[in-house]
C-alpha positions as CSV (number, residue, x, y, z in Angstrom):
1,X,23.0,181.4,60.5
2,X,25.3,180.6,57.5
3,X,27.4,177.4,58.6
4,X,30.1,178.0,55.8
5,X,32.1,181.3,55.6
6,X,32.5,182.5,51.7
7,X,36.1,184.9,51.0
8,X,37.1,186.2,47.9
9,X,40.5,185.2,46.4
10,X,41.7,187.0,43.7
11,X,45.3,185.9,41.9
12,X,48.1,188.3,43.6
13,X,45.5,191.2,44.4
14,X,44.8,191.8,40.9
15,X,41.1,193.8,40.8
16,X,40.8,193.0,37.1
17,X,41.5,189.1,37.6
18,X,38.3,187.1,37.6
19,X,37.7,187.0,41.0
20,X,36.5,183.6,42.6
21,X,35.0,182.2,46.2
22,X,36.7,179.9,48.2
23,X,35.0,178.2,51.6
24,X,36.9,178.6,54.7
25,X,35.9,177.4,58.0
26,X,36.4,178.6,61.2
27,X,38.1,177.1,64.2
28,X,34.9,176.2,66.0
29,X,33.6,174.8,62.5
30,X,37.5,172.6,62.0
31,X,36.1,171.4,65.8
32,X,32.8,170.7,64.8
33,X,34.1,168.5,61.6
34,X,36.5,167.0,63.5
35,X,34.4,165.5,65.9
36,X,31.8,164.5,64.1
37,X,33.1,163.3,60.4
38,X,35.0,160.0,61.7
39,X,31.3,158.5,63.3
40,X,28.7,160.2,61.0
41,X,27.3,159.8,57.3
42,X,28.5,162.2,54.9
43,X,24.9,162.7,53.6
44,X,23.6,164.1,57.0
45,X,26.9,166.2,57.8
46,X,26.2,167.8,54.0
47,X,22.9,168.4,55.0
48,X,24.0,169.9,58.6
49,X,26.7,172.3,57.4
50,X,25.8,172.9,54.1
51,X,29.0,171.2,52.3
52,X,28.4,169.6,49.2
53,X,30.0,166.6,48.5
54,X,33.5,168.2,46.9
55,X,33.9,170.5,49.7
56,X,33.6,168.1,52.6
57,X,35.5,165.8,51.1
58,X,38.5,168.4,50.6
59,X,38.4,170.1,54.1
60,X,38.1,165.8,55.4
61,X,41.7,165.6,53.4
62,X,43.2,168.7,54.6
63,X,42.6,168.0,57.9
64,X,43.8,164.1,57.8
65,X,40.0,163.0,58.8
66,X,38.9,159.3,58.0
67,X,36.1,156.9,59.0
68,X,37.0,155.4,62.4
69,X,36.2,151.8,62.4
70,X,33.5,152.3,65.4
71,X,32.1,155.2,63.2
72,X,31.4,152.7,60.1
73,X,29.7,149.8,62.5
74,X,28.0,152.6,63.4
75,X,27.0,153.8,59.9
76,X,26.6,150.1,58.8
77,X,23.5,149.7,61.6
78,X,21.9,153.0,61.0
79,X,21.7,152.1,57.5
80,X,20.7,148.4,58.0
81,X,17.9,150.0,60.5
82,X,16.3,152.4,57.8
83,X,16.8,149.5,55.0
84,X,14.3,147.5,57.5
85,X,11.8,150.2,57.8
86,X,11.7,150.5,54.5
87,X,11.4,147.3,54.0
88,X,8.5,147.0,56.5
89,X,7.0,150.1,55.2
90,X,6.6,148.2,51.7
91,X,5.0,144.7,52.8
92,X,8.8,142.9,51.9
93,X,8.6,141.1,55.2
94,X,5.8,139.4,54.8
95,X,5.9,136.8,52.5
96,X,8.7,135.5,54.9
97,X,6.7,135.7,57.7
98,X,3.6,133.7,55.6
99,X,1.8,136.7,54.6
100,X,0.6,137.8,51.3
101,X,3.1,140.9,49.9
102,X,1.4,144.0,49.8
103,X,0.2,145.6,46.4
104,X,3.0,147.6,46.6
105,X,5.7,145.3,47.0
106,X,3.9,143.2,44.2
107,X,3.5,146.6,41.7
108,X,7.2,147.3,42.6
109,X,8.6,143.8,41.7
110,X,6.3,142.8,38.2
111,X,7.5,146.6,37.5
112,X,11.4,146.0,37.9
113,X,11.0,142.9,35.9
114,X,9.4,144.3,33.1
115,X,11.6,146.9,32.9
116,X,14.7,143.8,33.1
117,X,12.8,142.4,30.0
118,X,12.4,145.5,27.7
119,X,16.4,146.3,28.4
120,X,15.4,149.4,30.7
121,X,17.5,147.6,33.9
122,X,20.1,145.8,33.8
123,X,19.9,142.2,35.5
124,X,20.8,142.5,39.7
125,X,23.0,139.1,39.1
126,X,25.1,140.6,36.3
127,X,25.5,144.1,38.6
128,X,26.5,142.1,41.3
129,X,29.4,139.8,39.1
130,X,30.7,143.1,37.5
131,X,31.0,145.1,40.8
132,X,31.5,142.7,43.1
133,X,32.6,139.8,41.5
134,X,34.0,137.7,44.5
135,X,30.6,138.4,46.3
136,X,28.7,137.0,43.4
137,X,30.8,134.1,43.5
138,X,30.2,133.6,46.8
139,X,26.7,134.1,46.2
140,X,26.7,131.4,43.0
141,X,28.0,128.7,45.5
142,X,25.6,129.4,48.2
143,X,22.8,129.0,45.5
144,X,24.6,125.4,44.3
145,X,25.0,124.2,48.1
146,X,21.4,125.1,48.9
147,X,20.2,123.5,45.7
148,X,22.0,120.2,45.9
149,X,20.6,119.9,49.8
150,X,16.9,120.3,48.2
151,X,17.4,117.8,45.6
152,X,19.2,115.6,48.2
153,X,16.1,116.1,50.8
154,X,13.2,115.3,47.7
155,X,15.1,112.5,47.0
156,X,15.1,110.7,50.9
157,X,11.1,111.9,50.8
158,X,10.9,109.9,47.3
159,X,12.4,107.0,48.9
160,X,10.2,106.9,51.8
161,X,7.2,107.5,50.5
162,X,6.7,111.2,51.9
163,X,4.7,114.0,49.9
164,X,6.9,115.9,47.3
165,X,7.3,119.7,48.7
166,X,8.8,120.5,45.5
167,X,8.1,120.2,42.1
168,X,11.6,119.3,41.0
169,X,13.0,116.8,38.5
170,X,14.8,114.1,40.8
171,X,16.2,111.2,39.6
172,X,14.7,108.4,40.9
173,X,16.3,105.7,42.9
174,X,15.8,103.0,40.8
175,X,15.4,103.7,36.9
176,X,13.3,102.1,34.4
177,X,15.4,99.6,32.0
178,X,15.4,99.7,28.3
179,X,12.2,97.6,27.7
180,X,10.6,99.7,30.4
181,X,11.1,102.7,28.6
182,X,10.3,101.5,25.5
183,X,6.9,100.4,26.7
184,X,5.6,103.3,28.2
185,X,6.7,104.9,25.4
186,X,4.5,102.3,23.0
187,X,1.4,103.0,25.3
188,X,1.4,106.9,25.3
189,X,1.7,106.4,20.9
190,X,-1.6,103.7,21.4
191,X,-3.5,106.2,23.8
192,X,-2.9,104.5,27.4
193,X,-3.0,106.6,30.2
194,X,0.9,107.3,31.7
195,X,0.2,109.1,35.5
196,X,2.2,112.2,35.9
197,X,3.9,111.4,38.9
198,X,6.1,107.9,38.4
199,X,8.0,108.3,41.6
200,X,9.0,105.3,43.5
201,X,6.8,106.8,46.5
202,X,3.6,107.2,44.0
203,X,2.1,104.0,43.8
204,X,2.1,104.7,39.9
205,X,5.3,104.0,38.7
206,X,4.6,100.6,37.0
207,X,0.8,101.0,36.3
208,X,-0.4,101.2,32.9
209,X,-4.2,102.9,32.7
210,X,-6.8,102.9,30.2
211,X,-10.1,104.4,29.9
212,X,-13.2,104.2,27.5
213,X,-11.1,105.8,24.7
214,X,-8.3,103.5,24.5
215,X,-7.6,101.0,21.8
216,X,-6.7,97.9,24.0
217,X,-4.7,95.3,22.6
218,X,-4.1,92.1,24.2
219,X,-0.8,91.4,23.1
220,X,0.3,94.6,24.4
221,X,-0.3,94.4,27.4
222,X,0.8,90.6,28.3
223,X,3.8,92.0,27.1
224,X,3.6,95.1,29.2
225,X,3.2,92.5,32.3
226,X,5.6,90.7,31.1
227,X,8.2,94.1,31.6
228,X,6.4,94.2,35.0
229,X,3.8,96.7,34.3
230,X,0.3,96.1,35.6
231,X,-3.0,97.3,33.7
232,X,-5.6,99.2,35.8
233,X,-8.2,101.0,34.2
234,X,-8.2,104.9,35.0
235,X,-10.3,106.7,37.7
């Protein structure tokens, strides 16, 4: 059975006048919206009566209806609960949990990306500052807060001599001086061995390798000792 009655109004009974349809709805139907259009989506009530989106809309207007703020917590936790089926569905959960994302979640990301990098879709950061600006500032200094707290954290483990976790740039505690800069500088240009990680926690900060192919010059490196580098041969 038709939801939706359809009547013909024509402009001051003219037959000739192009005649057009107008929805009404009956008293049981006025019930029906009324009780259900302040605590349910639009989408499903479209898809229950038949509305589209103009019509419900108008007949929510005429009849003074709104979103009651129990119907949009409502709404709000229906949505959230398909968002996390969906979400479970596609394998997003479980590189949080420590699993390996699913093929499809993995397709579906390299595939938005590209798509970001060929100018087919526009960037989620700069959607998020032109809609919602004050969310994406929000946003911008949650990201800075988080950030300084890592770099803060990297630096204590620097300190105390606990493994990296990160592979950020951190300032060291202690930097080198001028001459200490300038002589492991002079070593890399005469093909000594500089380790990669100098951190105060490395053991390698102020150690100067050489190997089988390095041109060793005496001079060098008293005056590398003399800075208070040590010479070790590489292993």
């Amino acid at each position: 059975m038709q939801w939706v009655e359809w009547v013909s109004a024509s402009k001051k009974g003219n037959p000739f006048h192009h005649r057009s349809l107008k929805i009404v709805l009956t008293p049981e139907q006025e019930e029906w919206l009324k009780q259900w259009y302040p605590t349910v989506e639009n989408k499903r009530l479209m898809k229950a009566s038949g509305l589209k989106n103009s019509a419900l809309h108008r007949f929510a207007r005429d009849l003074h209806l709104t979103k009651s703020k129990k119907g949009w917590n409502a709404i709000k936790r229906r949505q959230a609960r398909h968002i996390k089926r969906v979400c479970e569905k596609n394998g997003y959960y479980d590189s949080l949990r420590g699993k390996p994302m699913s093929e499809a979640c993995k397709e579906g990301t390299r595939r938005m990306w590209q798509e970001i990098r060929e100018g087919k879709r526009e960037h989620p950061a700069r959607i998020m500052a032109r809609v919602h600006p004050r969310k994406y500032k929000q946003w911008m200094q949650r990201k800075s807060t988080e950030r300084k707290e890592t770099i803060r954290r990297e630096v204590m483990r620097m300190k105390w001599g606990l493994p990296r976790k990160t592979r950020l740039r951190v300032a060291v505690m202690n930097p080198y001086s001028r001459n200490q800069v300038n002589r492991r500088y002079l070593a890399q240009r005469r093909g000594y061995i500089i380790a990669d990680d100098c951190s105060e926690g490395s053991g390698n900060r102020y150690v100067i390798f050489y190997d089988e192919n390095t041109t060793r010059s005496e001079l060098f490196e008293k005056n590398s000792v003399k800075d208070g580098f040590r010479i070790e041969r590489w292993t």
